[in-house]
DOPADREN-955211 format. One record per atom (N, C-alpha, C, O, CB): x, y, z; residue in three letters. Coordinates in steps of 0.02 Angstrom, whole numbers, padded with zeros to 5 digits, always signed. Glycine has a CB too. Example, Ala and Ser with C-alpha at 12.3 -4.5 7.8 and 13.67 -1.06 7.14 Angstrom:
+00660-00284+00390ALA;+00615-00225+00390ALA;+00660-00165+00390ALA;+00712-00166+00423ALA;+00565-00224+00452ALA;+00642-00112+00354SER;+00684-00053+00357SER;+00645+00002+00394SER;+00670+00057+00402SER;+00704-00030+00286SER;
This chain:
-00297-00279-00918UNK;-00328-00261-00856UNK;-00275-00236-00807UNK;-00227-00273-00800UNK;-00367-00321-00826UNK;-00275-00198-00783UNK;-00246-00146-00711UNK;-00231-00188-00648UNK;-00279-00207-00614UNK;-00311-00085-00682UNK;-00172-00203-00630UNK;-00167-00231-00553UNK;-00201-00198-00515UNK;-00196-00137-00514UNK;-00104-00231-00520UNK;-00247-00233-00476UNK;-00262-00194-00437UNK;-00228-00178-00358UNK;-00259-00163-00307UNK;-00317-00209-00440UNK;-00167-00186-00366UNK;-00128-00169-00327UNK;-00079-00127-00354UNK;-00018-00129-00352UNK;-00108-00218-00299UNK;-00120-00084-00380UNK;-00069-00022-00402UNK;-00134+00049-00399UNK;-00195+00053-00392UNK;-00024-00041-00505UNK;-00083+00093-00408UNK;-00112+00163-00420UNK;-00133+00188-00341UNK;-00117+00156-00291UNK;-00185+00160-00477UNK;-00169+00245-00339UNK;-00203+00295-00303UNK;-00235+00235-00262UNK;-00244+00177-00282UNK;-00253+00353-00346UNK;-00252+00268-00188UNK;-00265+00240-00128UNK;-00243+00204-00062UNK;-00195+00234-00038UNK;-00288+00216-00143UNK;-00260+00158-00030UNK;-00248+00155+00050UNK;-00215+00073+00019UNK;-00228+00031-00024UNK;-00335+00164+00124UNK;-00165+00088+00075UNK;-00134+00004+00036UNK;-00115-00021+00103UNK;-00095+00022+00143UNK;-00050+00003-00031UNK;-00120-00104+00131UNK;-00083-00113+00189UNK;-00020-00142+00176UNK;-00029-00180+00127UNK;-00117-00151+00234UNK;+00017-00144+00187UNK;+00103-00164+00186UNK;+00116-00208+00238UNK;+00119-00191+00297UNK;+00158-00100+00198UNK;+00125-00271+00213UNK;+00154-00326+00257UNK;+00213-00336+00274UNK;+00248-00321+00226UNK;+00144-00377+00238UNK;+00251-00356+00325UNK;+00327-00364+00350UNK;+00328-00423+00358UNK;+00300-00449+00406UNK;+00352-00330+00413UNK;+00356-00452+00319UNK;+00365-00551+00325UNK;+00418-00540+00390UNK;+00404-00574+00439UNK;+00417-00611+00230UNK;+00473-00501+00396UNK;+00509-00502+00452UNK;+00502-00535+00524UNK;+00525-00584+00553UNK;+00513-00448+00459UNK;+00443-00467+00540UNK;+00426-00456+00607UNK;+00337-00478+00609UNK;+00302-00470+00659UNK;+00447-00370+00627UNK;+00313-00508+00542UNK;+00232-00506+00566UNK;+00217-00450+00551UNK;+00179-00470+00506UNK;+00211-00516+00640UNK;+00212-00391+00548UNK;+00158-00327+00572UNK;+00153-00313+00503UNK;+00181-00333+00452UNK;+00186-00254+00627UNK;+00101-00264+00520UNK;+00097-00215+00443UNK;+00057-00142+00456UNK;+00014-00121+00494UNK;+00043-00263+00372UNK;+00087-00123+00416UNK;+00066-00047+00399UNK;+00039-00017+00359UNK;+00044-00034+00301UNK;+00097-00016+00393UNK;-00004+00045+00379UNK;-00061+00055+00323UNK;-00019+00120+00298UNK;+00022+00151+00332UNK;-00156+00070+00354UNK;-00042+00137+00217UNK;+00015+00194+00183UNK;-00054+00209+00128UNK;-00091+00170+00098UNK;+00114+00156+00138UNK;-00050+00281+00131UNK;-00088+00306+00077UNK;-00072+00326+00018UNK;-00030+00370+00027UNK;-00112+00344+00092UNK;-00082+00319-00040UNK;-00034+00347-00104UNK;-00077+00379-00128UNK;-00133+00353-00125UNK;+00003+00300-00158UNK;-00071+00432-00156UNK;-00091+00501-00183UNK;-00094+00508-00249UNK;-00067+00459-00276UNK;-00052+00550-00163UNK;-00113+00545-00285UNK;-00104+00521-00360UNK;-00041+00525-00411UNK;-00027+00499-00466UNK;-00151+00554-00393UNK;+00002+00586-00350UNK;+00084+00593-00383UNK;+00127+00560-00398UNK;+00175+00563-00437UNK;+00122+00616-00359UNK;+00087+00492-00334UNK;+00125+00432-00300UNK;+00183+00465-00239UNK;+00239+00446-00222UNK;+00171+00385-00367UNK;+00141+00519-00216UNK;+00200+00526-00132UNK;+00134+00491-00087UNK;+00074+00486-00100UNK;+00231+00645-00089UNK;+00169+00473-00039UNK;+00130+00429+00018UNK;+00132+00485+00073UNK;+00169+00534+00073UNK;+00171+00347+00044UNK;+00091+00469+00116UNK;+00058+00477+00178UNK;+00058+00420+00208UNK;+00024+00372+00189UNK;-00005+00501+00174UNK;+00105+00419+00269UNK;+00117+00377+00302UNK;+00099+00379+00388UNK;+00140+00386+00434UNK;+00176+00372+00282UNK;+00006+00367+00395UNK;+00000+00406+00461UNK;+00027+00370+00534UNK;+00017+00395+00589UNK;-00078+00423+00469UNK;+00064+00305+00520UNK;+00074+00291+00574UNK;+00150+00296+00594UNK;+00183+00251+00620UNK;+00045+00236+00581UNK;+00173+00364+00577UNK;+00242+00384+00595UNK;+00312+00346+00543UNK;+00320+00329+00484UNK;+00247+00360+00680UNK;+00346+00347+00600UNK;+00410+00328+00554UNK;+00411+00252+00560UNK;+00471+00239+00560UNK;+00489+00363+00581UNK;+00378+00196+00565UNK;+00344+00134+00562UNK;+00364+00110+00500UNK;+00391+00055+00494UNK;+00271+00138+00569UNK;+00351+00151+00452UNK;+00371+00143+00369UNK;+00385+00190+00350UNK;+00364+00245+00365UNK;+00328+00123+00319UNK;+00443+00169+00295UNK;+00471+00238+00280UNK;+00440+00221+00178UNK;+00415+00170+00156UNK;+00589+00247+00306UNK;+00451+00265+00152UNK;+00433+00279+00077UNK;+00479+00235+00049UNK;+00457+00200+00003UNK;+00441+00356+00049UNK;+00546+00226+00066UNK;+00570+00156+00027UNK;+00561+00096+00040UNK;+00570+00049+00002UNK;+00628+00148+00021UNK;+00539+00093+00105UNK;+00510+00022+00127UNK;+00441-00008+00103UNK;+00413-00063+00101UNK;+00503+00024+00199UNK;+00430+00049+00089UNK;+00348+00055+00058UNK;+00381-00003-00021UNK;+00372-00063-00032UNK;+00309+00177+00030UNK;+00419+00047-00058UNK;+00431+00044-00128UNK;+00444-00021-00129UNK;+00415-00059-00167UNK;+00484+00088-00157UNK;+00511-00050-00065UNK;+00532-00122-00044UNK;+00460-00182-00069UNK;+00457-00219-00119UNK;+00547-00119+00056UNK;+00412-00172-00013UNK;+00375-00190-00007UNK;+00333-00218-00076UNK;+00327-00274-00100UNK;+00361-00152+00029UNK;+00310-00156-00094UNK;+00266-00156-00175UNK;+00296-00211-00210UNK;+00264-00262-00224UNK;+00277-00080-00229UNK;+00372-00198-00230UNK;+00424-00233-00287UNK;+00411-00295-00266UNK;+00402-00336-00312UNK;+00511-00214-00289UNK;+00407-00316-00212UNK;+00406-00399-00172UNK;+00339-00426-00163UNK;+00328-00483-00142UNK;+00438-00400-00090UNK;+00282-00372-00185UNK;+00224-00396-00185UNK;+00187-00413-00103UNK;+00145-00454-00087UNK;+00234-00455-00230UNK;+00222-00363-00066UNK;+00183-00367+00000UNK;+00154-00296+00005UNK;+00177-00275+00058UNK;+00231-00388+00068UNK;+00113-00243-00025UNK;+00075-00217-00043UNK;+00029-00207-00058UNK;+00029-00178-00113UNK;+00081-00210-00053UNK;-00054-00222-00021UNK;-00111-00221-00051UNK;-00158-00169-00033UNK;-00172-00139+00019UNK;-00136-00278-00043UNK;-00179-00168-00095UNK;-00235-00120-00083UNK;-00299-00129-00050UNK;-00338-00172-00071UNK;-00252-00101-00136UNK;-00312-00098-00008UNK;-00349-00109+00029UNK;-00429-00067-00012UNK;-00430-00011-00037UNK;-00314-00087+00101UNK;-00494-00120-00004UNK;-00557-00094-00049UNK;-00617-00109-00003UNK;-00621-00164+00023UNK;-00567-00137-00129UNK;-00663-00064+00007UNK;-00714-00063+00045UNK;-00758-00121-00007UNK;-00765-00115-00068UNK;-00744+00020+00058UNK;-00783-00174+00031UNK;-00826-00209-00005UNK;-00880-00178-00041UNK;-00892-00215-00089UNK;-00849-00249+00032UNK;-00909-00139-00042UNK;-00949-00137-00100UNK;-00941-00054-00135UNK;-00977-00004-00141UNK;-01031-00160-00077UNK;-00854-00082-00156UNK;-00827-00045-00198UNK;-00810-00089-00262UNK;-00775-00139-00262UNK;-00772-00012-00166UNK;-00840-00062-00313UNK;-00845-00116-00371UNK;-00777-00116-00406UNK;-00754-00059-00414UNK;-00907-00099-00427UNK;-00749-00154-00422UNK;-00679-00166-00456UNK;-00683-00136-00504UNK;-00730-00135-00544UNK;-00656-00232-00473UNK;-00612-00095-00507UNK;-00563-00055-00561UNK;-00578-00093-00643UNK;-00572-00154-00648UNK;-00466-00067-00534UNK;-00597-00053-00700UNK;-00580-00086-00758UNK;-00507-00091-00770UNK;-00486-00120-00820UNK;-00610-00056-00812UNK;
């Protein structure tokens, strides 16, 4: 079965640091869209993922990934 914290879509990114988090879009190339500026950068993103503060974010009655 597929993490579903991986692949294509809207993911929020947590900062154990400072508290906050940021929303990052991934595309299917895997380049991001990052609309809330320089807030997060694409390796912080990557940071993030590897450490498991990366989730994908799913409209509830969006039925889970096989």
């Amino acid at each position: 079965m597929a993490d579903i914290n991986s692949g294509p879509g809207w993911y929020e990114v947590i900062n154990p640091r400072n508290a906050t988090t940021n929303i990052a879009l991934v595309h299917e190339d895997g380049s991001l869209y990052l609309p809330e500026g320089d807030a997060l950068t694409e390796v912080e993103f990557a940071f993030a993922a590897a450490r498991g503060n990366a989730h994908r974010l799913v409209r509830a009655d969006e039925e889970a990934r096989p």
